[in-house]
Structure formats: structure tokens, C-alpha cells
C-alpha positions as CSV (number, residue, x, y, z in Angstrom):
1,X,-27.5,19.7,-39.8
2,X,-28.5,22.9,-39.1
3,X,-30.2,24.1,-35.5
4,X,-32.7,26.7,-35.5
5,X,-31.8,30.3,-33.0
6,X,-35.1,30.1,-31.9
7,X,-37.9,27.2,-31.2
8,X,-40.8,26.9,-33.4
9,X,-44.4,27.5,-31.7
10,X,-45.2,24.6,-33.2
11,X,-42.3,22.4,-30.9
12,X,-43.8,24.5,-27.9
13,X,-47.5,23.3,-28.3
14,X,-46.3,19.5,-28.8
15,X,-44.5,19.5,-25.8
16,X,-46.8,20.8,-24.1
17,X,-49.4,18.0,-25.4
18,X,-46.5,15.4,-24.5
19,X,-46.8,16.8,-21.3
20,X,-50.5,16.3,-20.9
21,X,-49.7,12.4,-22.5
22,X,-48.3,11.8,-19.1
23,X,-44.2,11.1,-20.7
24,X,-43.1,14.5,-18.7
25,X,-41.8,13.0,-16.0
26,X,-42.7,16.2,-13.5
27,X,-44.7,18.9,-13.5
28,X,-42.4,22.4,-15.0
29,X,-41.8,25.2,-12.8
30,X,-44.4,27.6,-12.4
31,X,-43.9,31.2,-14.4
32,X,-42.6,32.4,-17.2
33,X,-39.0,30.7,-18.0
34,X,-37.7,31.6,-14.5
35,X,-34.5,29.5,-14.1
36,X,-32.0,29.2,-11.0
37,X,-28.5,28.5,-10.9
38,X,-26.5,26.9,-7.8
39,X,-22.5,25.7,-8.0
40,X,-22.4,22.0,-7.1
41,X,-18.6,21.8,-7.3
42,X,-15.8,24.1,-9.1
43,X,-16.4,24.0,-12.9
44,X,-20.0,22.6,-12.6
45,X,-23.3,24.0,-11.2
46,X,-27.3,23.0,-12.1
47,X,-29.9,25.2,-13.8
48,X,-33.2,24.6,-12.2
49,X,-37.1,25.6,-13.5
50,X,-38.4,24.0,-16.7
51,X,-38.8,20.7,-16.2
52,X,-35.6,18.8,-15.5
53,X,-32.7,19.7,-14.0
54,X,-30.1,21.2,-16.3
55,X,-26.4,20.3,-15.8
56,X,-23.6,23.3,-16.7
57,X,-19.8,21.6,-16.9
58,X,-17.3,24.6,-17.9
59,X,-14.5,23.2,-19.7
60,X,-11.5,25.1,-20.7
61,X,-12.7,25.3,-24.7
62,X,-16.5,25.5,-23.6
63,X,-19.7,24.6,-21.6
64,X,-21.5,21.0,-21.7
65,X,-25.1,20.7,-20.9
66,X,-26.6,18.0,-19.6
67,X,-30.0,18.0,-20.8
68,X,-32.5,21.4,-22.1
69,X,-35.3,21.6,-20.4
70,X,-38.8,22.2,-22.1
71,X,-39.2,23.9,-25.4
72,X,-38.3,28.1,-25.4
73,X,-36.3,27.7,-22.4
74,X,-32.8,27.8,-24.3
75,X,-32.2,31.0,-23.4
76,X,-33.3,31.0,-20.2
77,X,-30.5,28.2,-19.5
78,X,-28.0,30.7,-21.4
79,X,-29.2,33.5,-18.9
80,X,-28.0,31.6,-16.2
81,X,-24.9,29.9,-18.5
82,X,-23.7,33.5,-18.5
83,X,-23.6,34.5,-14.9
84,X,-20.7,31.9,-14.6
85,X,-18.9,31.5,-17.9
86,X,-18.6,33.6,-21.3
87,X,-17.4,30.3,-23.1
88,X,-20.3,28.8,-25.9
89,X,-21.7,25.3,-25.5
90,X,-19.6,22.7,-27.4
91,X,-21.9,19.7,-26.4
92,X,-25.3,18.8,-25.2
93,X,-25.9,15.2,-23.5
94,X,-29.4,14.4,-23.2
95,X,-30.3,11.9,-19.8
96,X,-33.5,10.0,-22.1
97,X,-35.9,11.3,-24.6
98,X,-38.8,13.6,-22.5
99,X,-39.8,16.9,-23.4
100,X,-38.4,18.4,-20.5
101,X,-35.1,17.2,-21.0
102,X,-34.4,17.5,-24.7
103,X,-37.3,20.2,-25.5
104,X,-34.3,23.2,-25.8
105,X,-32.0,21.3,-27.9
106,X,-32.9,23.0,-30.7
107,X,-32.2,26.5,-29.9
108,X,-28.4,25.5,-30.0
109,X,-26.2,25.9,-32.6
110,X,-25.0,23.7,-35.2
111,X,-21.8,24.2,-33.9
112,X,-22.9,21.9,-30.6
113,X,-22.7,18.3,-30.5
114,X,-26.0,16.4,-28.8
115,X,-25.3,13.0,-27.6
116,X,-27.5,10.2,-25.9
117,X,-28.3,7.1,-25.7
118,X,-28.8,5.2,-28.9
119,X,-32.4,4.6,-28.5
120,X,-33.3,8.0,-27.6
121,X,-33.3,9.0,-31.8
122,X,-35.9,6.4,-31.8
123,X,-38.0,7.3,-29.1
124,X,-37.4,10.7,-30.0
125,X,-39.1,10.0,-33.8
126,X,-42.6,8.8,-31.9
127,X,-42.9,12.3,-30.0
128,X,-45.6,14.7,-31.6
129,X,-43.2,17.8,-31.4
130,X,-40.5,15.5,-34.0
131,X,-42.7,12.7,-35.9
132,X,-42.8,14.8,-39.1
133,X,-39.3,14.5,-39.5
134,X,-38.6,18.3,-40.4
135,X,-36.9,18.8,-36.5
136,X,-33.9,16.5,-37.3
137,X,-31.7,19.1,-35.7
138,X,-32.6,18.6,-32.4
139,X,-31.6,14.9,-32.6
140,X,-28.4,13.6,-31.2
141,X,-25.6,13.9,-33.4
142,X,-23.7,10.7,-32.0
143,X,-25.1,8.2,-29.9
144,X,-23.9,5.0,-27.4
145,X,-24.9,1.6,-26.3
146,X,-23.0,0.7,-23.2
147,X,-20.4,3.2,-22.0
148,X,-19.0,6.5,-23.9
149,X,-16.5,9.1,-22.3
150,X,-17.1,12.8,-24.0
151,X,-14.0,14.3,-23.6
152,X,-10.8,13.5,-21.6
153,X,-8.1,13.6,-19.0
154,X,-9.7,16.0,-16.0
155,X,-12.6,16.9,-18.0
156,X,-13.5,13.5,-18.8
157,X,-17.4,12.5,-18.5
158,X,-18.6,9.1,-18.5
159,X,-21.7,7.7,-20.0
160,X,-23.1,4.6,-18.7
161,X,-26.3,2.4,-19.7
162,X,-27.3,-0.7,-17.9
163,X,-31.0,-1.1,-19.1
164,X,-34.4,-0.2,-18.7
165,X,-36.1,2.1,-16.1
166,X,-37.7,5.3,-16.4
167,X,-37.2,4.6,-20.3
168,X,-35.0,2.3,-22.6
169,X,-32.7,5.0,-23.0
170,X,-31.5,6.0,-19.5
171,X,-27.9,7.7,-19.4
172,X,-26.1,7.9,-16.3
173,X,-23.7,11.0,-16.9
174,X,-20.4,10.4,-14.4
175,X,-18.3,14.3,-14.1
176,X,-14.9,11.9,-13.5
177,X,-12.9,14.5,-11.7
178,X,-15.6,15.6,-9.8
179,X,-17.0,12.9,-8.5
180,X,-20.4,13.9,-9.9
181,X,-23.3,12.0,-11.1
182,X,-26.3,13.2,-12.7
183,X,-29.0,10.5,-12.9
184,X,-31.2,11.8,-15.3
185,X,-35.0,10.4,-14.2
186,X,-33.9,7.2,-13.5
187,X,-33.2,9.0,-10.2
188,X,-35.8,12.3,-10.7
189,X,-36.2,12.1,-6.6
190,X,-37.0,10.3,-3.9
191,X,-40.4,8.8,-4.5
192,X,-41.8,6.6,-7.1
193,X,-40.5,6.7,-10.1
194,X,-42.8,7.3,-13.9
195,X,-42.5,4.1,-15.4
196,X,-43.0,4.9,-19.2
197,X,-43.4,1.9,-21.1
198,X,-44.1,3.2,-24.0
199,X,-40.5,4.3,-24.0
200,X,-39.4,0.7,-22.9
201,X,-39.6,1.9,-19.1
202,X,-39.8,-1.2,-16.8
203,X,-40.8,-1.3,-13.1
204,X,-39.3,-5.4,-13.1
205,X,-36.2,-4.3,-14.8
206,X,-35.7,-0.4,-12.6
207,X,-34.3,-2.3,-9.7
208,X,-31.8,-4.5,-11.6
209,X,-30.6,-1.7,-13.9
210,X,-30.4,0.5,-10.3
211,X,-28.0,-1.8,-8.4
212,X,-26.1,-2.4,-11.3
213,X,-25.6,1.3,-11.7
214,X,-24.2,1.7,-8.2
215,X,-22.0,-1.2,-8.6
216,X,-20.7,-0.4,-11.9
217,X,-20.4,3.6,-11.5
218,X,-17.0,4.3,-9.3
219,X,-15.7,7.0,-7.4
220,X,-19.0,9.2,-6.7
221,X,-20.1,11.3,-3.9
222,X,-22.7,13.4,-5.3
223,X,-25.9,13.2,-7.5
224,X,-28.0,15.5,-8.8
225,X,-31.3,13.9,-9.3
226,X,-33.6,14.9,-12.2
227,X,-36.1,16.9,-10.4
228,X,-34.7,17.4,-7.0
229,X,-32.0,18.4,-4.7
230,X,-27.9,17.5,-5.0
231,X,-28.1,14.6,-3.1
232,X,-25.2,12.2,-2.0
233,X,-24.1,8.8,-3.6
234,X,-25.8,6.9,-0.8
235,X,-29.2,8.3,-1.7
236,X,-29.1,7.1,-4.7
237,X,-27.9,3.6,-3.5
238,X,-30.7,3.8,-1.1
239,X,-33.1,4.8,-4.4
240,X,-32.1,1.6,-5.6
241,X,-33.2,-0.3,-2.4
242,X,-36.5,1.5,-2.2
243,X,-37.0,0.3,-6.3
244,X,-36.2,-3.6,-4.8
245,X,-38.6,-3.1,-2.2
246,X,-41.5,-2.0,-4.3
247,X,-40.7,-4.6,-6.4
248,X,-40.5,-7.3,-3.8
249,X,-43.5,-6.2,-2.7
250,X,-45.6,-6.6,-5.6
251,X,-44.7,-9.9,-6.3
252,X,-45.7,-11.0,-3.4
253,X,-48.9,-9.6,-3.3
254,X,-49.5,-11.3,-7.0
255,X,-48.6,-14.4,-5.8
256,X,-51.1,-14.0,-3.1
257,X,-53.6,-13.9,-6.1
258,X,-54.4,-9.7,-5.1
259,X,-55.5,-7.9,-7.4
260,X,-53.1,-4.7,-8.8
261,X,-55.8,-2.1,-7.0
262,X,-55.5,-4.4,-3.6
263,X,-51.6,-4.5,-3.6
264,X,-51.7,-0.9,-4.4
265,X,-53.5,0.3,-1.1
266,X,-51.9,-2.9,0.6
267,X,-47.9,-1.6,-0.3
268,X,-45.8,-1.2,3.0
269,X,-42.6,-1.2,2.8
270,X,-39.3,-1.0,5.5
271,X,-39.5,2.2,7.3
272,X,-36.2,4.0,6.5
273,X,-38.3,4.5,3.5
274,X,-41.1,6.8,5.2
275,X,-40.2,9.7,3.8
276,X,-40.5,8.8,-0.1
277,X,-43.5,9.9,-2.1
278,X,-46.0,7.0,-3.1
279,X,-48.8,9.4,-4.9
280,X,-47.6,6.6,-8.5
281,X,-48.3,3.4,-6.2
282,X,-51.5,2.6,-8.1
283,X,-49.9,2.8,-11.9
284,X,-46.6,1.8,-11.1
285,X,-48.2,-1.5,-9.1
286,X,-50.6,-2.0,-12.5
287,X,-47.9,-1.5,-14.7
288,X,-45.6,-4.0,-12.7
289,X,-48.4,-6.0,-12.9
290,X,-48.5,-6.3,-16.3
291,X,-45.2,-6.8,-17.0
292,X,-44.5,-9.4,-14.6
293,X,-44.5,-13.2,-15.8
């Protein structure tokens, strides 16, 4: 398997179609590959811009990425990579399938190992920018179903899936030592979430797969979200509780016989929630909707 230096235009123009498809789960920075870097604890910091937030672990034979960003934005991550560590990636861990989290994989080397979830090969195959098959070196070169730890002792990092959310292939990526979490888009930020069922997202299943995240996943005090902030462990426990909410909510309104637009424009929910952005309400309600019994 051999990883092109630099993306194709091709890859480039497909993402940005994905993009447009609605399976991006926020909008990319503005400008030109403009990345930031902040340290979130000793050994790890996040690369901001590009779509999702990219995570840098340095390890003492190398750096592991958590996610890539869109495509042509590998070396704008490297940019940053560099202002902290001379070591080369050794691995690359991809949080679920989106453009804007896998786009850059292919500008690594051979050399580095991508690893995921084991449906996000499959989900992967469906996307414009890899459905001819000739970008097979941007897939995940070893893949999970439940839990996987990528390396070991103080360096260790934990994978953990418990089921559908954002997509069928959420990773929750656990920095053991560091008591580090990043969520991937099953926690992009506070607000509602993008439910992409195509991608065997559920808005039934979300809250489920949420709680049993934060009482499966020990030993954590801070998160970094896919599109936000570091936040602490509670806010993601709290995410969890907003997810129930909606849910709750929804199924109440359907047993009520409303219709999806009613419970939409109807949705109130506890108050410590206030602060969360709704601008999804109508899809997500539609979508739960649909899935519901």
C-alpha cells in the first residue's frame, strides 16, 4: 500500500461535493489551509481549521494523529506537527468516515498506520472522493469492533465503540495517561448533533450509545470535541443528557399524534440546556421520526 506525497485534485473536488451532500459534519475554516495549534496537556495538543479537530500525541518513537482534516490540508497539520516535535507520524486514527476527518490521510506516508473503526472501510467505499477504488491508500490499514489499545504502557490509547450516533462507525479515542478523550462527532459541540443515516447514524440509538460511553470510558477529565473547544468530562456527560432529552421529547410529541414539523417548533427542553445550538431541530426531529417504531 502505497500513500501518495501529495492529494490528487480530484480527492479535493469530491470532498468538497461531500461537503455540499450535507455528510461534513461542520462547516471548514475560512481561508486558505490556516491551521492552529494549542497544548491540551504534556505530550498532546489539537490542530484546529479544516474541518475537524486534529489530535497530535508525541510519543517517544513518533507522533499519532487523530484524524486529517479535509483534503490538501496534510501539510498544513505537519506545519503545525513541527512547531512541537521533529518526530514523523507512525499512526493515524480516524474518529468515523467524513471528509473532514479522513480527507488528509492520504498525504501520509506508507510508513503510517490508519486505524478506525471497522465499518469506516465500508462507509469510506460509498464516498465520491474513494468509490473507484484507485484511493485504497487512504483506507485504514487495521480496523476494530469493540475496543482496541494502539500502543502501550504510558502511551497507551484506547479505542472504544458502543454503537450508532453521528455514524455506525464512531471511535471514542481515550489518551490513557492523560486522561484525554477525543470524541470525534459523536461529541462535535454542544448543540445538535448531524445525524447521518446514510452512514448508519441514529438519533434513537445517539443517547444509548452516549451514556454507555460515559459509563464505560474511565478515568477522564478532558475532551476535545470535534468541532469545538477542550471541554471537561462533565460536558460531555451533560451531551449525553441533552441527546436523552431531545429524544424524550420527540417521543412524546409522536405519541401525541404531532406531526415531525409541529414537534420541531414545539421542542423545549430543561433549561440547563439553554445555551446549546438547536439550528438541526427540524431534520434531526424528521429523522427521529422516521426511525422510531
Amino acid at each position: 500500500m502505497k500513500r501518495s506525497v501529495v492529494l490528487s485534485a480530484v480527492l479535493g473536488v469530491a470532498l468538497v461535493t461531500l461537503a455540499t451532500r450535507g455528510l461534513v459534519a461542520q462547516q471548514p475554516a475560512t481561508g486558505p489551509n490556516v491551521a492552529g495549534i494549542e497544548k491540551v496537556k504534556d505530550n498532546l495538543y489539537m490542530v484546529t481549521g479544516g474541518g475537524g479537530n486534529t489530535a497530535v500525541f508525541v510519543t517517544a518513537n513518533g507522533v499519532v494523529l487523530v484524524d486529517t482534516k479535509l483534503a490538501n490540508w496534510g501539510q498544513a497539520i505537519m506545519d503545525k506537527v513541527k512547531t512541537v516535535t521533529d518526530k514523523p507520524v507512525t499512526h493515524i486514527i480516524n474518529t468515523h468516515t467524513h471528509g473532514d476527518h479522513v480527507g488528509s490521510n492520504e498525504f501520509f506516508p506508507a510508513s503510517v498506520e490508519i486505524v478506525a473503526h471497522a465499518n469506516v472501510p465500508l462507509s469510506m467505499a460509498k464516498m465520491p472522493a474513494f468509490a473507484d477504488g484507485t484511493k485504497k491508500q487512504a483506507f485504514p490499514d487495521k480496523t476494530y469492533t469493540d475496543k482496541m489499545t494502539v500502543l502501550s504502557g504510558t502511551e497507551a490509547i484506547d479505542l472504544y465503540h458502543f454503537g450508532a450516533a453521528h455514524t455506525n462507525g464512531d471511535t471514542f479515542v481515550v489518551f490513557r495517561a492523560l486522561r484525554t478523550m477525543h470524541g470525534g462527532d459523536a461529541f462535535a459541540a454542544k448543540g445538535l448533533p448531524l445525524l447521518d443515516v446514510n452512514n448508519g447514524g441514529s438519533g434513537v440509538t445517539y443517547p444509548d450509545t452516549l451514556a454507555k460511553a460515559a459509563a464505560g470510558i474511565k478515568n477522564v477529565d478532558t475532551v476535545i470535541p470535534g468541532h469545538s473547544t477542550v471541554m471537561a468530562w462533565q460536558d460531555f456527560v451533560e451531551f449525553g443528557e441533552f441527546n436523552r432529552a431531545v429524544l424524550t421529547a420527540v417521543q412524546t410529541a409522536k405519541k401525541a399524534g404531532k406531526t415531525p414539523e409541529q414537534a420541531a417548533a414545539e421542542l423545549v427542553l430543561p433549561e440547563k440546556f439553554k445555551a446549546y445550538v438547536m439550528t438541526r431541530a427540524k431534520d434531526n426531529v424528521a429523522t427521529i421520526y422516521k426511525q422510531l417504531p
